[in-house]
PAKOL-176140 format. One line per 10 residues: number of its first residue (from 0); their letters; for each residue z, x, y of N, C-alpha, C, O, CB. Coordinates in steps of 0.02 Angstrom, whole numbers. Glycine has a CB too. Layout:
NUM) a) Z,X,Y,Z,X,Y,Z,X,Y,Z,X,Y,Z,X,Y | ...
end
This chain:
0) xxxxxxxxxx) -291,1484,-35,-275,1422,0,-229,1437,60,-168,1445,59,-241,1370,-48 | -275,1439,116,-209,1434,184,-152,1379,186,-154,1322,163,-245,1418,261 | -101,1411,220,-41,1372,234,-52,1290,246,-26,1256,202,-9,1404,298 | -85,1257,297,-123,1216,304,-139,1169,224,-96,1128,211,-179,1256,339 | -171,1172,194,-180,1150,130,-123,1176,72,-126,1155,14,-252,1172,112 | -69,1227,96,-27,1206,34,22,1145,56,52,1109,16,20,1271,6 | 24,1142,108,77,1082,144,51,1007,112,81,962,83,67,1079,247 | -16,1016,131,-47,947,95,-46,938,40,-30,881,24,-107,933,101 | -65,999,-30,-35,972,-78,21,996,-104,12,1016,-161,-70,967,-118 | 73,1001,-86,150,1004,-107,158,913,-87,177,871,-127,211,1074,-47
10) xxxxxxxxxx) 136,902,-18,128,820,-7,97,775,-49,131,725,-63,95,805,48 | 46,778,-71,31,733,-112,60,727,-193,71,677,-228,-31,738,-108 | 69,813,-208,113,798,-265,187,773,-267,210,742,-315,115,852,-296 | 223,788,-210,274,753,-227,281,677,-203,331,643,-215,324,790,-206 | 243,662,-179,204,597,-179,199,556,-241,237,509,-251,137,610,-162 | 152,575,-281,137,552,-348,209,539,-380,235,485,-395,90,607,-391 | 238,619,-390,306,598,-438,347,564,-399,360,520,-441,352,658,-469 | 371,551,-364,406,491,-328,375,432,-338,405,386,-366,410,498,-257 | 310,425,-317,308,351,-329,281,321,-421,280,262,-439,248,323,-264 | 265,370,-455,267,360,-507,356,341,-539,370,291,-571,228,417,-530
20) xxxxxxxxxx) 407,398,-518,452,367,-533,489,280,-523,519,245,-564,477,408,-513 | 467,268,-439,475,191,-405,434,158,-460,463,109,-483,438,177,-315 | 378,171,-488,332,106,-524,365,107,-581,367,49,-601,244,112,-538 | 393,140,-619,450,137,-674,491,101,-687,490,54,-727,482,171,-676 | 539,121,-647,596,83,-627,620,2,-600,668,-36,-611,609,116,-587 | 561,0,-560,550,-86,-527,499,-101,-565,472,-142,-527,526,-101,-438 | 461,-100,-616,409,-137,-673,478,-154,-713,502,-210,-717,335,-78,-723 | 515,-75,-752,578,-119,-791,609,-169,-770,600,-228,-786,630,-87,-804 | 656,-143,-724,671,-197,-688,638,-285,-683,646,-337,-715,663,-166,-634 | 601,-263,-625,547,-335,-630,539,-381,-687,550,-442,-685,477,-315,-625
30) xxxxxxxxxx) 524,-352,-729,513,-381,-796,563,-402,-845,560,-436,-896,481,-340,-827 | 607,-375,-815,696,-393,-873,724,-421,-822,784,-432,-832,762,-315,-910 | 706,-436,-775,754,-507,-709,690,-556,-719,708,-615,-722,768,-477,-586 | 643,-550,-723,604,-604,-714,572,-603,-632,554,-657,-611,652,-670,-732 | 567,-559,-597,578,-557,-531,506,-552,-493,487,-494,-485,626,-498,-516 | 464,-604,-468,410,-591,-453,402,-522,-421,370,-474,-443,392,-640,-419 | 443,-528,-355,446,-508,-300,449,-432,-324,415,-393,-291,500,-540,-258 | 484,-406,-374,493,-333,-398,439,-327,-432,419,-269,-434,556,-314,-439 | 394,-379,-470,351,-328,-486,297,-341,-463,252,-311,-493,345,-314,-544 | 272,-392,-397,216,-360,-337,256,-286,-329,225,-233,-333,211,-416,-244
40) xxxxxxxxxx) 322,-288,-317,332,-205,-274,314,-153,-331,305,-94,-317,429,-184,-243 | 309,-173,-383,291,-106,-435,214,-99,-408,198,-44,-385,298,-124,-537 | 166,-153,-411,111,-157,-391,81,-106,-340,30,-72,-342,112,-211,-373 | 126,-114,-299,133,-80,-235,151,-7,-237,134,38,-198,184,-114,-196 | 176,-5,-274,191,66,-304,146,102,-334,144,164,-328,236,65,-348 | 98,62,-375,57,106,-392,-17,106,-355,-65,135,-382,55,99,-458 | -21,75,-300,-70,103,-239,-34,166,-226,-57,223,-227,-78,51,-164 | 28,147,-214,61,218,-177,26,308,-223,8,366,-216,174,207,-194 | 39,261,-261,-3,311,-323,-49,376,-295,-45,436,-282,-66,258,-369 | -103,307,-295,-171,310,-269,-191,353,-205,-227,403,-206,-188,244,-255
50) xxxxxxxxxx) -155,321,-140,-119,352,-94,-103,437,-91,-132,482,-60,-62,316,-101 | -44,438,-135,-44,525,-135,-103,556,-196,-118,616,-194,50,558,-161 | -130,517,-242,-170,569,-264,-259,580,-209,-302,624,-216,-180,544,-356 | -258,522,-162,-306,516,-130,-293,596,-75,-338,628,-47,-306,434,-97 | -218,610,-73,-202,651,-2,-227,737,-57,-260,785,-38,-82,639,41 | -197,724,-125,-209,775,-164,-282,798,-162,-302,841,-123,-190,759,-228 | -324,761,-212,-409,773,-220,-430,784,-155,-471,827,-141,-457,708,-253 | -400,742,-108,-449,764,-23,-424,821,10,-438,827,70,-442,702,47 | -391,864,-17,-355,913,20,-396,984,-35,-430,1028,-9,-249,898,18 | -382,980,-108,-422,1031,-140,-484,1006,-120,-514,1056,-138,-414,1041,-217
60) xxxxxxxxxx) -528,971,-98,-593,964,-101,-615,995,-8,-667,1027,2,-610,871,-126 | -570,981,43,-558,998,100,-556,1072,106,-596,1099,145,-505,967,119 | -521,1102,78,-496,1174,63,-534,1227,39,-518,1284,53,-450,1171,20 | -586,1213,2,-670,1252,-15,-678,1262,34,-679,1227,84,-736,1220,-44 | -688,1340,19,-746,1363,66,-797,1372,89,-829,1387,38,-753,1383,73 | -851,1377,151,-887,1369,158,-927,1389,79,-900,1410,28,-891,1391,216 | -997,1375,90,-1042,1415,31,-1116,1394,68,-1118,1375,127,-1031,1378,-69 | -1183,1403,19,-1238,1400,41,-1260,1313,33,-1309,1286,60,-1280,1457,1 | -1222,1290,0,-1256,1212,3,-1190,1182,56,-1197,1121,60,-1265,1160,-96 | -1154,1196,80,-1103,1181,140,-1090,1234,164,-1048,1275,145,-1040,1150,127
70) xxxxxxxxxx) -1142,1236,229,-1134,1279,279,-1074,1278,346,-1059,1319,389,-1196,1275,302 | -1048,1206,329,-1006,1190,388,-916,1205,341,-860,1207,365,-1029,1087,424 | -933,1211,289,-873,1190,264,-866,1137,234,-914,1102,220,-835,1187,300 | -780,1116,211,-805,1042,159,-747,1015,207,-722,967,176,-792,1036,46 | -712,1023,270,-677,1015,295,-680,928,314,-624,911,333,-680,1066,335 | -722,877,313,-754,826,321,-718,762,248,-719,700,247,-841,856,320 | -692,810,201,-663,775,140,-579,738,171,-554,683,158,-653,846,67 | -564,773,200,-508,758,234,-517,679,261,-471,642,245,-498,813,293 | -572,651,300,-567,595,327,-607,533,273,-598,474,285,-597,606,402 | -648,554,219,-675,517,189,-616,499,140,-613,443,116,-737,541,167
80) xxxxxxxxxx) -552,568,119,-506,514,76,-455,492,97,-419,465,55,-483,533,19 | -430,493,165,-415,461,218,-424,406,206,-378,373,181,-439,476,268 | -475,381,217,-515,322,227,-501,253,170,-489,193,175,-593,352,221 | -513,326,86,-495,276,65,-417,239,51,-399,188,20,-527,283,24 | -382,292,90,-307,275,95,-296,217,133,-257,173,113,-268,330,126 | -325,212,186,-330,157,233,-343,96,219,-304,51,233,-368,167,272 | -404,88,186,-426,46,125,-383,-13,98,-375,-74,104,-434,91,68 | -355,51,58,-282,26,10,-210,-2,74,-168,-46,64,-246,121,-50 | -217,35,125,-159,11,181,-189,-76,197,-156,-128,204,-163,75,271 | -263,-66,201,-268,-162,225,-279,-190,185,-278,-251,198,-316,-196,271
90) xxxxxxxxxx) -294,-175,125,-298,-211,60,-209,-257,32,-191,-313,15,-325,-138,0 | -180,-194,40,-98,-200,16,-63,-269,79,-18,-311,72,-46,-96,33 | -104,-256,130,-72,-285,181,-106,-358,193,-83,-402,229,-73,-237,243 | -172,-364,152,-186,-434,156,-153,-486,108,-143,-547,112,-253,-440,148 | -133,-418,44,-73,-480,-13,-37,-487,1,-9,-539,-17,-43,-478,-75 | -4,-443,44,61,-462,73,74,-523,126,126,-555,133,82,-403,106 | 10,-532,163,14,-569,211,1,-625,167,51,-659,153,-27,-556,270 | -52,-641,142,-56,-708,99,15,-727,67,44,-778,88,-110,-699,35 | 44,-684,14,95,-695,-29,174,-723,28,219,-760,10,102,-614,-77 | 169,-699,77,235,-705,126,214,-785,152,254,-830,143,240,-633,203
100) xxxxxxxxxx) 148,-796,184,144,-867,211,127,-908,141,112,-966,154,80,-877,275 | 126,-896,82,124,-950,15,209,-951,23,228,-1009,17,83,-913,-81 | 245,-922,30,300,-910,-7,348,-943,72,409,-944,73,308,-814,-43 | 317,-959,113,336,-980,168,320,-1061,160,358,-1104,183,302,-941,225 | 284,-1069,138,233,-1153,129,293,-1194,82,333,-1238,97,132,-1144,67 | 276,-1148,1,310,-1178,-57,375,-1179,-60,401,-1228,-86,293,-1152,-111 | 417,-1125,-35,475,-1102,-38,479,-1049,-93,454,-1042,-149,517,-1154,-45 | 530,-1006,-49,534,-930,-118,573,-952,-189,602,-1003,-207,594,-847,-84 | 562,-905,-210,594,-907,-283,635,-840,-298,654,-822,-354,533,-917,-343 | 644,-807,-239,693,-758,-226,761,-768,-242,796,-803,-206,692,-744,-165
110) xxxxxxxxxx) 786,-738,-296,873,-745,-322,909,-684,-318,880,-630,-320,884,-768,-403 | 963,-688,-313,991,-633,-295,1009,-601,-362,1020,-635,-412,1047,-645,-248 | 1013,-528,-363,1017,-503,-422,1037,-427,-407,996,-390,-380,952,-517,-462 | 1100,-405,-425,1125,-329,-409,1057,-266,-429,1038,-222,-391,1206,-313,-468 | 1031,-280,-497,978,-212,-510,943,-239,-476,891,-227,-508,944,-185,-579 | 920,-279,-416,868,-288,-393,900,-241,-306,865,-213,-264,841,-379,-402 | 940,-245,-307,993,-203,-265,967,-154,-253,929,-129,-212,1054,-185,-291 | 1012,-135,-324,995,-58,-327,940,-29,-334,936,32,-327,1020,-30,-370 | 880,-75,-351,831,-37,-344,782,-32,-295,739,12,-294,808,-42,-384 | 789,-78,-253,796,-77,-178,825,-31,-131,801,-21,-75,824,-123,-165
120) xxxxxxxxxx) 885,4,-157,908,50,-117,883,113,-137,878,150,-88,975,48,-112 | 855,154,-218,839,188,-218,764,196,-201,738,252,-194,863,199,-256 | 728,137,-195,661,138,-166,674,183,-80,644,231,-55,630,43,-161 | 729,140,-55,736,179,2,769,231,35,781,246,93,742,154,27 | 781,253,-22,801,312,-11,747,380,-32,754,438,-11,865,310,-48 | 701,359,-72,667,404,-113,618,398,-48,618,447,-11,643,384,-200 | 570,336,-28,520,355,27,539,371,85,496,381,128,477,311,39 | 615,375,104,630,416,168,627,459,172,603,486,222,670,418,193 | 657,499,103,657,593,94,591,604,105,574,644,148,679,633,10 | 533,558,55,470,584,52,431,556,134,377,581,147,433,552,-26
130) xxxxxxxxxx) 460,510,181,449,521,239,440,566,271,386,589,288,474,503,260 | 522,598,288,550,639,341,520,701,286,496,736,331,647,629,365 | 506,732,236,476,803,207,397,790,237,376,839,267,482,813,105 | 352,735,233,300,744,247,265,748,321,212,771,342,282,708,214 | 337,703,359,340,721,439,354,772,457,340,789,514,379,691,476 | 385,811,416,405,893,442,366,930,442,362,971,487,449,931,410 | 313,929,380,241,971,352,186,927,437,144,969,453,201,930,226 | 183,884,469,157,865,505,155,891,568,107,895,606,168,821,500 | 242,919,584,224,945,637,205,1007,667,221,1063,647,253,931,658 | 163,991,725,124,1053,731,50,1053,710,8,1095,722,157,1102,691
140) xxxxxxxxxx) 45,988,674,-24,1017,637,-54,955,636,-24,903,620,-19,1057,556 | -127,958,655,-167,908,635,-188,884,581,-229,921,554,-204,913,654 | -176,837,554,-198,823,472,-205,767,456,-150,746,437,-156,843,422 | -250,724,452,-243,665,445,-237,627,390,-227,566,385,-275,649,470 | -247,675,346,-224,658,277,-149,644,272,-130,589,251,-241,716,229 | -105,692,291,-37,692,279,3,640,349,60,617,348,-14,781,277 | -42,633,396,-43,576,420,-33,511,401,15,478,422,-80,577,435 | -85,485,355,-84,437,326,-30,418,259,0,371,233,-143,438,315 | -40,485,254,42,506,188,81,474,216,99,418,198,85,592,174 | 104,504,270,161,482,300,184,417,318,242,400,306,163,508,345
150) xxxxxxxxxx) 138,374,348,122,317,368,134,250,291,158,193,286,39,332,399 | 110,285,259,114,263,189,176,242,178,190,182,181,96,313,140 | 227,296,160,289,309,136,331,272,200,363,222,182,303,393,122 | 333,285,248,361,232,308,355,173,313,400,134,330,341,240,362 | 290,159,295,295,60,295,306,36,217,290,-22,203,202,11,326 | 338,86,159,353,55,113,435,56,124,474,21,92,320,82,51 | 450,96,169,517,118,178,565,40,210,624,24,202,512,194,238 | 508,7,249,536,-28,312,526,-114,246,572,-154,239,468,-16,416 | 490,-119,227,444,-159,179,501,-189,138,516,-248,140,384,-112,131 | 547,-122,86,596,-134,60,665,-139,88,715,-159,59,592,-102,24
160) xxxxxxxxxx) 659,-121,135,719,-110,182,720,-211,196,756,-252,168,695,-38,273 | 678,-221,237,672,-297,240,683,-351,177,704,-408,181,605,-306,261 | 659,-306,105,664,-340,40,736,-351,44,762,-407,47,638,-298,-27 | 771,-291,44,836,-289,16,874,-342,57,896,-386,20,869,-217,19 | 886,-350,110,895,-398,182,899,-465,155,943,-507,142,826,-394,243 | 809,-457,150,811,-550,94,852,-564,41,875,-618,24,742,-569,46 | 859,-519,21,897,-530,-71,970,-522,-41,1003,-568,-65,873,-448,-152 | 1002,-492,-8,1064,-513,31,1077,-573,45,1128,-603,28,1068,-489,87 | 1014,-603,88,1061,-646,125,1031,-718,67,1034,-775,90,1045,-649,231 | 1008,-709,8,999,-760,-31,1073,-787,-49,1085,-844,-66,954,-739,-90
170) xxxxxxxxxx) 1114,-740,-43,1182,-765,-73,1246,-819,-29,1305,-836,-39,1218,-692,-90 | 1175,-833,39,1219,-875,82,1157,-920,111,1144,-940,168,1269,-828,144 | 1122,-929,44,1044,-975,49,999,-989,87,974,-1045,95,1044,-1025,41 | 972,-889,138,958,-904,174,875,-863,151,868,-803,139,1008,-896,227 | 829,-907,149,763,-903,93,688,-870,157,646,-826,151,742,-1016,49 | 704,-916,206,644,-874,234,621,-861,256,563,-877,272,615,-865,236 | 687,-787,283,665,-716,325,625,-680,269,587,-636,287,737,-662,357 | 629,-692,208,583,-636,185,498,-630,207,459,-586,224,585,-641,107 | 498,-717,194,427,-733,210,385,-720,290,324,-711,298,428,-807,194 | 440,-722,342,429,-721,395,418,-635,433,372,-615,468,481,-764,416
180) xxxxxxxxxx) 475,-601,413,462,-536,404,410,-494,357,395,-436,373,514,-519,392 | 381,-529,290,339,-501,273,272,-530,297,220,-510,271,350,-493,214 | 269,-584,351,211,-580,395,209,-533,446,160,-497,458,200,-636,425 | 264,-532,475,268,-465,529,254,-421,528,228,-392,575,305,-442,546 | 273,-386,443,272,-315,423,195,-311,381,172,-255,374,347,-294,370 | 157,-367,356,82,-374,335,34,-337,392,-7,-291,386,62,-461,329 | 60,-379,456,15,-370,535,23,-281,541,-15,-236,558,66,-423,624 | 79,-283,523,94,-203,558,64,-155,511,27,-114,538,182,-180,566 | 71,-152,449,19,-112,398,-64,-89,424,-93,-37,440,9,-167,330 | -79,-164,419,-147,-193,420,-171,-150,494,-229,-131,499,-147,-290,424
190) xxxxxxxxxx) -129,-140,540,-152,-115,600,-144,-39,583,-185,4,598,-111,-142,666 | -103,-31,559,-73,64,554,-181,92,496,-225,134,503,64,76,453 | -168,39,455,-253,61,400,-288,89,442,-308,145,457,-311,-7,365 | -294,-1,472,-368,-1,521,-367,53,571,-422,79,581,-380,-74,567 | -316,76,607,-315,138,654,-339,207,622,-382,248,635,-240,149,681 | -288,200,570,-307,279,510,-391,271,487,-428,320,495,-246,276,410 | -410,226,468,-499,177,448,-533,212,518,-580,251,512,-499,48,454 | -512,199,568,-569,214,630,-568,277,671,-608,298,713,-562,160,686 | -519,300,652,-503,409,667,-540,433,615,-562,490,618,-404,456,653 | -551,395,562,-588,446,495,-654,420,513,-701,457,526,-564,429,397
200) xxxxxxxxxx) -656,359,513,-775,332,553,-770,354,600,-830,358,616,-821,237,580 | -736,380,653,-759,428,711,-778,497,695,-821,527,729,-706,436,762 | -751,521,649,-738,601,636,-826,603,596,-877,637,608,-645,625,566 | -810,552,547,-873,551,487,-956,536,522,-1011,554,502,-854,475,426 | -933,495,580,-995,471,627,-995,536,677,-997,516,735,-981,386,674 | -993,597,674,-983,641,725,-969,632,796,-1004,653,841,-1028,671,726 | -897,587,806,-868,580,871,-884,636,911,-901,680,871,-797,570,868 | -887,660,972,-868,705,1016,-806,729,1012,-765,696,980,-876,685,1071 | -787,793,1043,-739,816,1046,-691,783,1119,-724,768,1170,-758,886,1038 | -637,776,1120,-613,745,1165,-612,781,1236,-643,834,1244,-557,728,1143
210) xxxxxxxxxx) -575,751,1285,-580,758,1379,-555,816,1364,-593,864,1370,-531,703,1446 | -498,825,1346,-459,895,1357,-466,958,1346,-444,1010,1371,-415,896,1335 | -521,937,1277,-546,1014,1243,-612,1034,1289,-630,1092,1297,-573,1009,1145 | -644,980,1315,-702,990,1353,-668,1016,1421,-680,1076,1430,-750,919,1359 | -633,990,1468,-605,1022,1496,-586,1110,1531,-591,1143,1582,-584,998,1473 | -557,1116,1447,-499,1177,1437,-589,1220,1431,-603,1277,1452,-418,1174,1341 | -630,1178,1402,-701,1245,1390,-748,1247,1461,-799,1281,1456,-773,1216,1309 | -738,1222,1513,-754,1222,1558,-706,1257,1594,-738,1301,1624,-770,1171,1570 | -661,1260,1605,-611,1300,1627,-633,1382,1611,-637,1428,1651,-542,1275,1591 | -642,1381,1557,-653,1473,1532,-708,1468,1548,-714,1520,1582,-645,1510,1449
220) xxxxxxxxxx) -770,1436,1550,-827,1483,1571,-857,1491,1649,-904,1521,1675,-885,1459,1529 | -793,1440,1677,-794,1436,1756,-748,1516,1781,-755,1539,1838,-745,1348,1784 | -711,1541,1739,-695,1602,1732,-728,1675,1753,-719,1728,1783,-689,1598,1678 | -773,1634,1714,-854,1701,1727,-891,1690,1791,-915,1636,1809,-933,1691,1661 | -891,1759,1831,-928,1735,1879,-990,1740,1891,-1014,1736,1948,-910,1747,1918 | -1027,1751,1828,-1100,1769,1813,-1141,1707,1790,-1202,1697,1790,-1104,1824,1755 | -1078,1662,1768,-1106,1603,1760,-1108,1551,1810,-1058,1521,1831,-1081,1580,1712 | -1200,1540,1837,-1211,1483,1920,-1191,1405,1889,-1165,1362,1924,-1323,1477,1960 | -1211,1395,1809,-1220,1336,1804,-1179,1311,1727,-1149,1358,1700,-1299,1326,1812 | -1175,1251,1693,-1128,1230,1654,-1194,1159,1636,-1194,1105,1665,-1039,1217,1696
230) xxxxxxxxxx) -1232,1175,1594,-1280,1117,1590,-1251,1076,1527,-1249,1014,1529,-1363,1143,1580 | -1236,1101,1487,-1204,1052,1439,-1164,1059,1379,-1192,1088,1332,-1246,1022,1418 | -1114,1043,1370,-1086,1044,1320,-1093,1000,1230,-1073,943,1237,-1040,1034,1355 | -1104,1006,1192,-1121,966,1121,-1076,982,1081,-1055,1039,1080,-1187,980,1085 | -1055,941,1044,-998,957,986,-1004,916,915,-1026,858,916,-922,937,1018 | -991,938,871,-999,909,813,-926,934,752,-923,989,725,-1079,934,791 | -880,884,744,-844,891,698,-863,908,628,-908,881,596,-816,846,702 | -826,953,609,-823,972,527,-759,998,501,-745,1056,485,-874,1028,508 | -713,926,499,-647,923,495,-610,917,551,-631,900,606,-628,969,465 | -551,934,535,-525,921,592,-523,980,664,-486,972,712,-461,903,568
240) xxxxxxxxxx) -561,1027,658,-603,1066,727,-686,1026,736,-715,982,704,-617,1173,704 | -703,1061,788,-758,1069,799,-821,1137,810,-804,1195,820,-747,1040,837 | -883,1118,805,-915,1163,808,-945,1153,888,-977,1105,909,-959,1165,748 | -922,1214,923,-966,1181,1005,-1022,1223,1017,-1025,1283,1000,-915,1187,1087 | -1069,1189,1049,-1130,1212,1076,-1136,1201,1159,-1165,1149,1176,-1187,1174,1036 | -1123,1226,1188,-1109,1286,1266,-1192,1307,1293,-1217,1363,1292,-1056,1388,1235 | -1214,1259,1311,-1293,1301,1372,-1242,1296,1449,-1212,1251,1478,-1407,1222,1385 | -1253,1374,1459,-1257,1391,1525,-1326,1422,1574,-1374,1444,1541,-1209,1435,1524 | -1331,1423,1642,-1364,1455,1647,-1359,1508,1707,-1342,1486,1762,-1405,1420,1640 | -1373,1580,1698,-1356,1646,1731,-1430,1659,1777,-1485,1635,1767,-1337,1715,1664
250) xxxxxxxxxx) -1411,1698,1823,-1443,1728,1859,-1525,1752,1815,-1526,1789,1766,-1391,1783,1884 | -1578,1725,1841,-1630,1749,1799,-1653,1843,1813,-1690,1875,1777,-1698,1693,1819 | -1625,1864,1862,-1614,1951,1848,-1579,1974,1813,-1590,2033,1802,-1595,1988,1890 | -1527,1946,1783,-1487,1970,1738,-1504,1991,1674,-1529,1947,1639,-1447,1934,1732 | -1498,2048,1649,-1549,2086,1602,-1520,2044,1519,-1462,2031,1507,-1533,2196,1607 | -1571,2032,1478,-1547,2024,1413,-1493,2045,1382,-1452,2004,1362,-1581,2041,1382 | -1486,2093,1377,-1436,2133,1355,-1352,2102,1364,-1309,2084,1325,-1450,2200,1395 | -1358,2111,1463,-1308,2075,1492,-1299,2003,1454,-1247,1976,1435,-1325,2069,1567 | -1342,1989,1451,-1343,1906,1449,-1294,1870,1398,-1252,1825,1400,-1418,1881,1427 | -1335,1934,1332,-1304,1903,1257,-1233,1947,1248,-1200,1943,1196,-1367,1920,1176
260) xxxxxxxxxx) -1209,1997,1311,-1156,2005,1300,-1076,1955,1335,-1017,1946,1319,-1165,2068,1312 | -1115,1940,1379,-1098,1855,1407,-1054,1810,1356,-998,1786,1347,-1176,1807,1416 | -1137,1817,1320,-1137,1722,1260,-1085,1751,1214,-1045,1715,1184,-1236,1688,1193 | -1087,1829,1208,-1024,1832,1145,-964,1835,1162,-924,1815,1120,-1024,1889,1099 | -938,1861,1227,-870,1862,1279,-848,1806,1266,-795,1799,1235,-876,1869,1360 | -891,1745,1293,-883,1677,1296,-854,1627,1230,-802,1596,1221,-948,1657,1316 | -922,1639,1186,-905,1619,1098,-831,1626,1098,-793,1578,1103,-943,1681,1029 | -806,1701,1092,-745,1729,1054,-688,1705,1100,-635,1699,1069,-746,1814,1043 | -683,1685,1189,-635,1638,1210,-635,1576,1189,-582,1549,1173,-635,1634,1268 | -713,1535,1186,-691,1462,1191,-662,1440,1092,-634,1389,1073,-780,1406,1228
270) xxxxxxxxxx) -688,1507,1044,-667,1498,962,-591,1493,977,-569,1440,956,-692,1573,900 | -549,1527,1003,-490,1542,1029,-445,1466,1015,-395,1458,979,-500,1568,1111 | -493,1402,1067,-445,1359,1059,-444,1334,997,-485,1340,951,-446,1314,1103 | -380,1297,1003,-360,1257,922,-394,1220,884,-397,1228,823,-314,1215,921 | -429,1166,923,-478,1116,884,-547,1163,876,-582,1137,833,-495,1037,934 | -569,1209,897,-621,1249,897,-622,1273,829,-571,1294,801,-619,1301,949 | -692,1270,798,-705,1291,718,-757,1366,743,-748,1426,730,-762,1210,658 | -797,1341,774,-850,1410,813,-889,1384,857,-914,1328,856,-907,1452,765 | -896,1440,910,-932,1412,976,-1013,1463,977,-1030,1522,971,-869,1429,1061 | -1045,1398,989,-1127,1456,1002,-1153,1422,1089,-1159,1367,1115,-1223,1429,913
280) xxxxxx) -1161,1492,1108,-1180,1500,1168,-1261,1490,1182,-1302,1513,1143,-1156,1564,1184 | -1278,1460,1231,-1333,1474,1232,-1367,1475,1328,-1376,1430,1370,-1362,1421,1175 | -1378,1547,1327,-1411,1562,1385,-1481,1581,1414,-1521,1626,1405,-1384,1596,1398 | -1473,1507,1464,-1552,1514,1515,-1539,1546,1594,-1492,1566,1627,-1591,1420,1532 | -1590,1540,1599,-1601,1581,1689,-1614,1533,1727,-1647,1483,1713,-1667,1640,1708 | -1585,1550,1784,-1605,1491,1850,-1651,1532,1872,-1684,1516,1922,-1544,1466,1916
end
């Protein structure tokens, strides 16, 4: 397992035990205050679940190597459990939005209560560490799994951060910013999914490779001065690189030999760049 995939699952496992610990703690809780509101958040906790074991299974399943019935790799698992992380991001974020404008209509039933405190503060303290550790494994590196990790653990961070706020200021009867902020913070989820939802159907629908990488591969074979022409470039994701396909076309005196020592010069610069998985050349004659 390259470096790359141990980052992802050291992430998703400590994922799991964290938020398995949060669904513990705020179910007890919840349930010995009477406290709606704590135990939707246990609820919530155990998507979170879901969440890092989704970043886990899609990262060992990502991490296989090529073989004869996956010739490209399985690198493509990455955005399908992505996806269903995302899922769970607008799913979580449509109860939330319903439950904040009911609770805006009827009036809350939010009371103030110290273990509801404290367990509010260790919620936020536990998904910040597991924030800022999974933002650290992020940088530098494309991953959209640990992406969405991340994203995860941040809007539960801000979620309770706002909880705790409400349950404060209940003690000077003031009922509903919770409801109003958890419409705010519903919208903002619901958009973070749907963004993570449409980077993974681009990847899965074989998006193109973007301006810059096309670019940077035009750049190197404008390099060569054997090459008259640049007819087209094709790309097809399998994970988070690509596989590119490069027709140029050379001088039609230019002997075979020359030719395919060209297409392999070429291959082994444009494999070079980062998003690049492998490049195949393919040369005609003017």
């Amino acid at each position: 397992m390259d470096e790359r995939s141990k980052k992802t699952k050291n992430a998703g496992i400590y994922g799991i035990i964290g938020n398995i610990f949060l669904l513990i703690i705020k179910a007890i809780v919840g349930v010995a205050s009477k406290s709606q509101a704590m135990i939707a958040d246990s609820i919530n906790s155990a998507g979170d679940i879901f969440a890092s074991l989704m970043t886990f299974i899609g990262n060992k399943i990502a991490s296989v190597p090529k073989d004869e019935d996956h010739n490209l790799g399985h690198g493509k698992a990455e955005y399908i459990f992505s996806m269903f992380i995302s899922i769970s991001m607008i799913l979580v974020s449509a109860k939330l939005l319903y439950d904040s404008v009911m609770t805006l209509i009827v009036g809350s039933e939010l009371r103030f209560s110290w273990f509801l405190v404290i367990v509010c503060t260790i919620t936020i303290i536990t998904k910040l560490i597991l924030y800022i550790y999974v933002k650290k494994l992020l940088k530098n590196e494309e991953n959209i799994l640990l992406e969405a990790n991340m994203e995860d653990h941040r809007n539960d961070c801000i979620v309770t951060t706002f909880t705790l706020i409400s349950i404060l200021l209940t003690k000077i009867n003031i009922y509903w910013l919770d409801s109003v902020v958890g419409i705010g913070i519903s919208l903002w989820i619901c958009y973070t999914g749907t963004k993570i939802f449409m980077e993974s159907y681009n990847i899965l629908m074989d998006v193109s490779v973007d301006e810059g990488t096309k670019d940077l591969i035009i750049n190197i074979a404008n390099n060569y001065e054997e090459i008259e022409q640049i007819r087209s470039i094709i790309s097809t994701p399998i994970g988070y690189k690509y596989i590119i396909i490069l027709t140029i076309a050379v001088s039609g005196e230019m002997k075979t030999r020359d030719s395919h020592n060209l297409a392999d010069k070429l291959e082994e610069d444009i494999t070079k760049l980062d998003k690049v998985d492998k490049a195949i050349v393919h040369v005609e004659p003017i």
